[in-house]
C-alpha positions as CSV (number, residue, x, y, z in Angstrom):
1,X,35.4,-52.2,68.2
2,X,37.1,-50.7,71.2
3,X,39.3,-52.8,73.3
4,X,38.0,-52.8,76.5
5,X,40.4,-52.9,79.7
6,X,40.8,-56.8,81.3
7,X,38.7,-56.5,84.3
8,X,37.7,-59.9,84.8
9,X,39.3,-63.0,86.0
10,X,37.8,-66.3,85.5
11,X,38.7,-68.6,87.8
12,X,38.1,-72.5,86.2
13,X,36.1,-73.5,83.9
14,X,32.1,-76.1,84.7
15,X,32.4,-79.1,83.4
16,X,28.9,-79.0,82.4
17,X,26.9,-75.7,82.1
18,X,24.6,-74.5,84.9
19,X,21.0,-74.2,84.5
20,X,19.2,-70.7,86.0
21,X,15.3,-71.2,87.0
22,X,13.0,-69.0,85.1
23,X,9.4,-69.0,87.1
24,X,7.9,-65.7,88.1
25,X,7.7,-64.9,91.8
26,X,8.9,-62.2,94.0
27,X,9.1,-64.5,97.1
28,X,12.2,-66.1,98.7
29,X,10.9,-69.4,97.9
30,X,10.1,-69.2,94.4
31,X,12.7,-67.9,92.5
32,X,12.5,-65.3,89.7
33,X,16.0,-64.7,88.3
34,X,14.5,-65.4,85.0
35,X,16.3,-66.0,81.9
36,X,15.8,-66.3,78.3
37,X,18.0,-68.6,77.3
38,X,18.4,-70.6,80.9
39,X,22.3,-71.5,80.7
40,X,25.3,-69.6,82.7
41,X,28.9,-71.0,82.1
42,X,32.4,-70.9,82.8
43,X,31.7,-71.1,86.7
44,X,33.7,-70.6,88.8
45,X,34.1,-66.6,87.9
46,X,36.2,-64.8,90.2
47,X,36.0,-61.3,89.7
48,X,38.8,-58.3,90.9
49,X,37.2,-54.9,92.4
50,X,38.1,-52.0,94.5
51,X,37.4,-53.8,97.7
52,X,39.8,-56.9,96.3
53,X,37.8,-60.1,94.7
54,X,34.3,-62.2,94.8
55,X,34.1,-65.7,94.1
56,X,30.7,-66.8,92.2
57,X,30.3,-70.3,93.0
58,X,27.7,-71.5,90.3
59,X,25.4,-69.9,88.0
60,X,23.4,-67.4,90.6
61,X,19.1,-67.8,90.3
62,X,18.2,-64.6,92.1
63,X,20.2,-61.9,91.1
64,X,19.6,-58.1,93.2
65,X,21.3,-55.2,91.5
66,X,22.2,-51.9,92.9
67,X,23.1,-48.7,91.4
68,X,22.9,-47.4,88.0
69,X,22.8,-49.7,84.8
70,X,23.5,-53.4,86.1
71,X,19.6,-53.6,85.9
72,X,19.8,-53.5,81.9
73,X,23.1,-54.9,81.6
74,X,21.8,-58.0,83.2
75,X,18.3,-58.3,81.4
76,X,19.8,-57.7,77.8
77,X,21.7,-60.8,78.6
78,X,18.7,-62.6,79.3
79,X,18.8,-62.4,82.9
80,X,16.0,-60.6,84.6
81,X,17.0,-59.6,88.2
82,X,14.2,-60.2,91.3
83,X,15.5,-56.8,93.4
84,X,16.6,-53.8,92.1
85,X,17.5,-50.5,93.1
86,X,15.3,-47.3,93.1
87,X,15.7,-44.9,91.3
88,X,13.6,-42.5,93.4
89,X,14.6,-39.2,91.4
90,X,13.8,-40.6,88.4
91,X,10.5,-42.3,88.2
92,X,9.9,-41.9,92.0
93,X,9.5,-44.4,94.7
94,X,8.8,-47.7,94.1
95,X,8.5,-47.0,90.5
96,X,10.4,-48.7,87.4
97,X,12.7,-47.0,85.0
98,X,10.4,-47.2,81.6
99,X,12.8,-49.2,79.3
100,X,13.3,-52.1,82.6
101,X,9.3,-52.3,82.9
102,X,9.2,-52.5,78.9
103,X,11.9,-55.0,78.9
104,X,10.0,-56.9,82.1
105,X,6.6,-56.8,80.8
106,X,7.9,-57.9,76.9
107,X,9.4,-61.2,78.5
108,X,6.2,-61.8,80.4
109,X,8.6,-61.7,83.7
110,X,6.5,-60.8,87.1
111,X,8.4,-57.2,88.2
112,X,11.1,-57.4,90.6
113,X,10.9,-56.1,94.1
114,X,12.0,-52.4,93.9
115,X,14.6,-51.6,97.0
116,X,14.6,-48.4,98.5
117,X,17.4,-46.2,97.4
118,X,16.0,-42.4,98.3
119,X,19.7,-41.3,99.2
120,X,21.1,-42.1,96.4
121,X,23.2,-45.1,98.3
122,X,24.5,-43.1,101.1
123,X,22.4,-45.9,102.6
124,X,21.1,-49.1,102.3
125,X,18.3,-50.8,103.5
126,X,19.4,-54.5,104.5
127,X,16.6,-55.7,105.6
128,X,15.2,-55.2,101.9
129,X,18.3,-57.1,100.2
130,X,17.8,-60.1,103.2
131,X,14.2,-60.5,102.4
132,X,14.6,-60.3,98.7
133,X,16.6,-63.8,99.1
134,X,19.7,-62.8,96.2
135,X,22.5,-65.5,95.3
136,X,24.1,-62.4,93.5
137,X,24.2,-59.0,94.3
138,X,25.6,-57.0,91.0
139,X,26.5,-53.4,91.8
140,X,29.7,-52.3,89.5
141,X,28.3,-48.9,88.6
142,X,27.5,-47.6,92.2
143,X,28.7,-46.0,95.3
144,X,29.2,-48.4,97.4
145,X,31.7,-47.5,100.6
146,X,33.1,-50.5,102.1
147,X,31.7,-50.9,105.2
148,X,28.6,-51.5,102.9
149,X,30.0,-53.8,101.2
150,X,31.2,-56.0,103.8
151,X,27.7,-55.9,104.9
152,X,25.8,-57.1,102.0
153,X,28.9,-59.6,101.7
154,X,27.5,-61.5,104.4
155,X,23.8,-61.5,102.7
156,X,25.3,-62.9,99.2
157,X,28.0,-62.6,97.1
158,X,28.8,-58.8,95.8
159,X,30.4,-57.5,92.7
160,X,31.8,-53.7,93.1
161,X,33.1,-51.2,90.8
162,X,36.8,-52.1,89.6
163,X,38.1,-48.3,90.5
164,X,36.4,-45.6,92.0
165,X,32.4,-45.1,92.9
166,X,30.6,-43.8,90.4
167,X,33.0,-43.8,87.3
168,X,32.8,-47.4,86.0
169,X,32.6,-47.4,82.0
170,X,29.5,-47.6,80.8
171,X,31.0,-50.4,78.7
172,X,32.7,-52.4,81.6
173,X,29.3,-51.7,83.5
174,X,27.7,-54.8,80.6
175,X,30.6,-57.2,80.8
176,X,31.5,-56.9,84.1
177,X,27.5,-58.0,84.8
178,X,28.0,-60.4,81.9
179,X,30.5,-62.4,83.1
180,X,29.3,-62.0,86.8
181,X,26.5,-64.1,85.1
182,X,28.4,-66.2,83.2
183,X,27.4,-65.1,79.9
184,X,30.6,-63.4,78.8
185,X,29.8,-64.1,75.1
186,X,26.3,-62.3,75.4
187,X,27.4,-59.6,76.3
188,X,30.0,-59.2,74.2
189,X,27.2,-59.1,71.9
190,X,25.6,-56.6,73.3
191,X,28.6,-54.0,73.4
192,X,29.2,-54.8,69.3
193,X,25.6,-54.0,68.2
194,X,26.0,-50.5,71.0
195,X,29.9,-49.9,69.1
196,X,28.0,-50.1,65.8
197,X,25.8,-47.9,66.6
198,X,28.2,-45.3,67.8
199,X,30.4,-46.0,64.9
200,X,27.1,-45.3,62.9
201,X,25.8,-41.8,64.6
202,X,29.8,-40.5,64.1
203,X,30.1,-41.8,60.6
204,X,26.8,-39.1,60.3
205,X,28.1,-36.7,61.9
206,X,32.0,-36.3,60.6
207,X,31.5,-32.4,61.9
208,X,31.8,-34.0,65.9
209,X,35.2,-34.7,65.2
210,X,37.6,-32.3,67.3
211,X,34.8,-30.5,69.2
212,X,35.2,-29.9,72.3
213,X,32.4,-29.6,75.1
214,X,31.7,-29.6,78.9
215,X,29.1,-31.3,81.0
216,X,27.8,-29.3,83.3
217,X,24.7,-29.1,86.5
218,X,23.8,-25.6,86.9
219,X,23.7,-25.4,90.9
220,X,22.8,-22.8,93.5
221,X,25.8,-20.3,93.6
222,X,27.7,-22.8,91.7
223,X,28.0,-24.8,88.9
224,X,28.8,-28.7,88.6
225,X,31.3,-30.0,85.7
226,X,31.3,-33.6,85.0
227,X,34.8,-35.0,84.4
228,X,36.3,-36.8,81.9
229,X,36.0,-40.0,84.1
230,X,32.5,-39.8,84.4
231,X,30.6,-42.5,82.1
232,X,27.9,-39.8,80.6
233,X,30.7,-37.8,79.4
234,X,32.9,-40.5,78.6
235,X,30.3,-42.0,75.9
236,X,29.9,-38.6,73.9
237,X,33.9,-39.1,72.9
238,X,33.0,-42.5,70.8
239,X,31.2,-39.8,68.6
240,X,34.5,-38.1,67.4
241,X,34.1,-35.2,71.0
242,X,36.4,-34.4,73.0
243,X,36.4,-33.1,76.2
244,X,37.5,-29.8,76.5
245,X,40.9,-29.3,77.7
246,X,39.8,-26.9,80.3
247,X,37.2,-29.4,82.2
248,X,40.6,-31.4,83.5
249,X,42.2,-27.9,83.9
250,X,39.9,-26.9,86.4
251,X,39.5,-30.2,87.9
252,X,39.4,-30.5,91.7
253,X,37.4,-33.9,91.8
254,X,40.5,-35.9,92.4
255,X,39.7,-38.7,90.3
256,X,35.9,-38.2,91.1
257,X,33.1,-37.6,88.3
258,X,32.4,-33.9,88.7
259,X,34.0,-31.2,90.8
260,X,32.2,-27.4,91.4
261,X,33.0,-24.1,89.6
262,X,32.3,-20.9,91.4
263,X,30.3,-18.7,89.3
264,X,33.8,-16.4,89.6
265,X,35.6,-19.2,87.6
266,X,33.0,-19.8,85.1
267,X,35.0,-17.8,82.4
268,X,37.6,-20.2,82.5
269,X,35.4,-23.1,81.2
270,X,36.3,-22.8,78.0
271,X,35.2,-25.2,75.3
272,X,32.8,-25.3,71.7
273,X,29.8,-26.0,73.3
274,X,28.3,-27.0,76.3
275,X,26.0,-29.6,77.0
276,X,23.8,-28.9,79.6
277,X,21.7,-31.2,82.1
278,X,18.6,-30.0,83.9
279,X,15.3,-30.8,86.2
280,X,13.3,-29.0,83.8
281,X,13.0,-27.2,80.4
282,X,12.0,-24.0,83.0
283,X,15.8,-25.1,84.3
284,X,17.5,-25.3,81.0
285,X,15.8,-22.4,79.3
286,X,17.5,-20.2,82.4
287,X,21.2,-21.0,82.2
288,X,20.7,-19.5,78.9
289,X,19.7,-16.0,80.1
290,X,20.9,-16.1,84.1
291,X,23.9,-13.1,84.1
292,X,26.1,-15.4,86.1
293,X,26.4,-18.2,83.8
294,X,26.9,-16.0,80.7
295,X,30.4,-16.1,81.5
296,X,30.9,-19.4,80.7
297,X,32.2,-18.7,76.7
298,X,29.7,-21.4,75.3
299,X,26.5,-20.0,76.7
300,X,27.1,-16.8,75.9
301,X,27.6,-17.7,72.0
302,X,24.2,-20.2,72.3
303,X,26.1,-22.8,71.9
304,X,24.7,-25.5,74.6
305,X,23.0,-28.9,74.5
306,X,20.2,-29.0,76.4
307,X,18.9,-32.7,78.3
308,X,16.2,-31.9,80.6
309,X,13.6,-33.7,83.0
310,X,14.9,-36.8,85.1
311,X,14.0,-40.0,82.9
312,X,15.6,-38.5,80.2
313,X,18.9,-37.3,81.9
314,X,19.1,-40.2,83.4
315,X,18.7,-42.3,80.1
316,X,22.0,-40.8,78.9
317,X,24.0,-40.2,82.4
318,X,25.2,-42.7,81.2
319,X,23.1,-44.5,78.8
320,X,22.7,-48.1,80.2
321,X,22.1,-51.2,78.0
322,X,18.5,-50.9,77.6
323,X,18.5,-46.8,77.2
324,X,20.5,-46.6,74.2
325,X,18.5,-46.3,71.6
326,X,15.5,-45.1,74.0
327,X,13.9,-42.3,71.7
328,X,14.3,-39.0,74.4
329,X,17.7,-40.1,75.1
330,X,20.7,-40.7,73.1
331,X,19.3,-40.1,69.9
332,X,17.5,-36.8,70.7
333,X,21.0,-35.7,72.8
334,X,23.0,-36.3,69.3
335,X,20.2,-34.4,67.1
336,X,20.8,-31.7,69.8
337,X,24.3,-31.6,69.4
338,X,24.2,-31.8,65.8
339,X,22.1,-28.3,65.7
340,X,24.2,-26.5,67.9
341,X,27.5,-27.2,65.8
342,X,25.4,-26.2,63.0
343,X,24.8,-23.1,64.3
């Protein structure tokens, strides 16, 4: 297993554990954090983050999230949230991410109010998070700026990213949730059964070891790498990849998840193969024949990846707890990745 980077502070340790409610509403009055198992410990958790450190009382019974993969982090530890954010480019508004309404629907949990996110966080509607009544709101994989989160500070306690916006490990994404909810030891869980199977899809794939690749967006006039920092690049290394040496090379992001080629530097992208997210297959079928990004070494020897449509870019950018083993994600990226090095 990998060792994972310490940060979490706990701060004390209950005497007694905590009870969270489990009934189904989506009102303020009736609470609908439910859980599976009913019991958060170790309270209370103090937790460090970019915007300095949040103190988490007790065990928290209505739990919002916001951002990318806090949703699943917190139901595969049993703890399903009442708010979360849209994801409005994905499944559109108002809709749920398919593996949260499976999850949601398997426990027999009413769905939780869906807050509207169709900026991608460049703003956030207050309102919402006040009416949706949270003890806890969980956001370490986002974008929050902090002016927003002083903000929702004063609605309930909030739990930010540890770094930067946007680049939180998808790994540190679970425990940081975890512990937020007092179930440290769940989702430790959780991250062995996702580093086994890693270890497993490498251990089948001994060629991934030394390749190198590069993310990329194909934009208008432009194209967009992902850096190593990013969290869906970062989880194709645990399969033996590496990230091309160039991608850092060319790197003018600093410290952020992606930066933008011109299509006049596209030559110097220079890595085995290319993996390649898209809209649309209509999308992904172009880069391969578009003048411009022939340039780029890896797509004019065939050698690119292809992850197209929304729900299933999103299922691996970066996967999240739930979206692991999703069928059009992960598995269907490493099959694809598989054929092009066989190539």
């Amino acid at each position: 297993m990998r060792l994972r980077r310490p940060l979490i502070a706990v701060a004390g340790l209950a005497a007694a554990a905590l009870a969270l409610t489990a009934c189904a509403s989506g009102t303020p009055e009736e609470s609908t954090s439910a859980s599976d198992s009913a019991v958060g410990t170790g309270f209370p958790i103090t937790i460090e983050h970019a915007f300095g450190e949040t103190v988490i009382e007790a065990a928290p019974e209505r739990v919002a999230t916001w951002g990318w993969g806090s949703t699943e982090a917190a139901i595969s530890v049993g703890v399903y949230p009442v708010a979360v954010a849209e994801q409005s480019w994905t499944v559109g508004e108002g809709n749920l991410l398919p593996w949260v309404e499976e999850a949601y629907d398997a426990a027999g949990v009413e769905h939780p109010v869906v807050i509207n996110d169709d900026e991608g966080g460049a703003t956030i509607p207050y309102e919402e998070f006040i009416e949706a009544a949270p003890d806890l709101i969980v956001a370490p994989y986002s974008g929050l700026t902090e002016e927003q989160y002083d903000t929702l500070s004063d609605i309930a306690p909030v739990v930010a990213y540890p770094e930067a916006p946007w680049t939180t490990p998808w790994d540190d994404t679970i425990s940081i949730t975890a512990t937020a909810l007092g179930r440290e030891a769940e989702g430790e869980a959780v991250l062995d059964e996702i580093d086994g199977y890693l270890a497993d899809e490498a251990a089948k794939h001994p060629e991934f070891a030394g390749k190198t690749f590069a993310g990329i967006w194909d934009g208008d006039g432009l194209v967009y790498v992902y850096t190593g920092a990013d969290p869906r690049i970062a989880i194709l290394t645990e399969l033996g990849l590496e990230v091309a040496p160039s991608v850092a090379e060319l790197d003018t992001s600093d410290g952020g998840f992606f930066y933008e080629l011109s299509y006049e530097q596209l030559d110097k992208l220079d890595a085995d193969f290319i993996v390649n997210y898209s809209n649309s297959k209509e999308e992904a079928e172009a880069l391969l024949t578009k003048p411009e990004t022939q340039a780029i070494p890896a797509v004019a020897a065939g050698k690119v990846a292809q992850v197209y449509d929304p729900v299933t870019v999103s299922s691996v950018s970066p996967p999240t707890a739930l979206s692991f083993k999703w069928e059009g994600g992960m598995p269907t990226l490493i099959d694809s990745i598989a054929g092009v090095l066989a190539e």
